[in-house]
C-alpha positions, -999 to 999 in steps of 0.1 A, spaced: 136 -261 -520 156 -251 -496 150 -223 -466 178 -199 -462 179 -191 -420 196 -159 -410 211 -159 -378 211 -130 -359 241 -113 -361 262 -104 -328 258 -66 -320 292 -62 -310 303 -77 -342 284 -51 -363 297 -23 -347 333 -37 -351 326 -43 -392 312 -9 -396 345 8 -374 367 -11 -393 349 0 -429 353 33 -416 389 29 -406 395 17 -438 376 43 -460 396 77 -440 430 54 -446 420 59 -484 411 90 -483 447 101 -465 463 86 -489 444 101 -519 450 137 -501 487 131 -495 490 118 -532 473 152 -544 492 172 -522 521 153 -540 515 166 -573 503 200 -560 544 202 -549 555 194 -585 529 222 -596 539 245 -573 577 243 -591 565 244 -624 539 279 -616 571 293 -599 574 321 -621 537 327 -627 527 348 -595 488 346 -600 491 304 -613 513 296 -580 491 316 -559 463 297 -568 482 263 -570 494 270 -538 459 275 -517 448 241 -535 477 228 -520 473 242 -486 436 228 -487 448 198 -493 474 198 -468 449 211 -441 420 183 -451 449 154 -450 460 167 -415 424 166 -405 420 133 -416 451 121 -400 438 132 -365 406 117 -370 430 83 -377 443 87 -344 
């Protein structure tokens, strides 16, 4: 049978994995935001004559906006 050896892993090369994994996982989450935002602007022209239904459609979409903008700085 054989013995499986772990190797000790680098510190420095943990830390990268687990910036890059966190890189990656606000990269998906800007682009689910900007993709609802997306359809929030379609909604937005279809509630345009419904004050009460744009209202609401419209702080969703401001939300939105405001949590993708966040994100975006935390990219940079």
């Amino acid at each position: 049978m054989e013995r499986m050896t772990h190797s000790k892993q680098d510190p420095a090369d943990v830390q990268q994995k687990h910036q890059q994994t966190i890189v990656d996982h606000v990269e998906d989450m800007v682009a689910s935001e900007s993709h609802i935002e997306e359809a929030l602007d379609r909604q937005l022209t279809e509630v345009a004559d419904d004050p009460e239904g744009r209202a609401a459609v419209q702080n969703l979409h401001d939300m939105v906006k405001q949590h993708r903008d966040a994100l975006v700085t935390t990219q940079e």
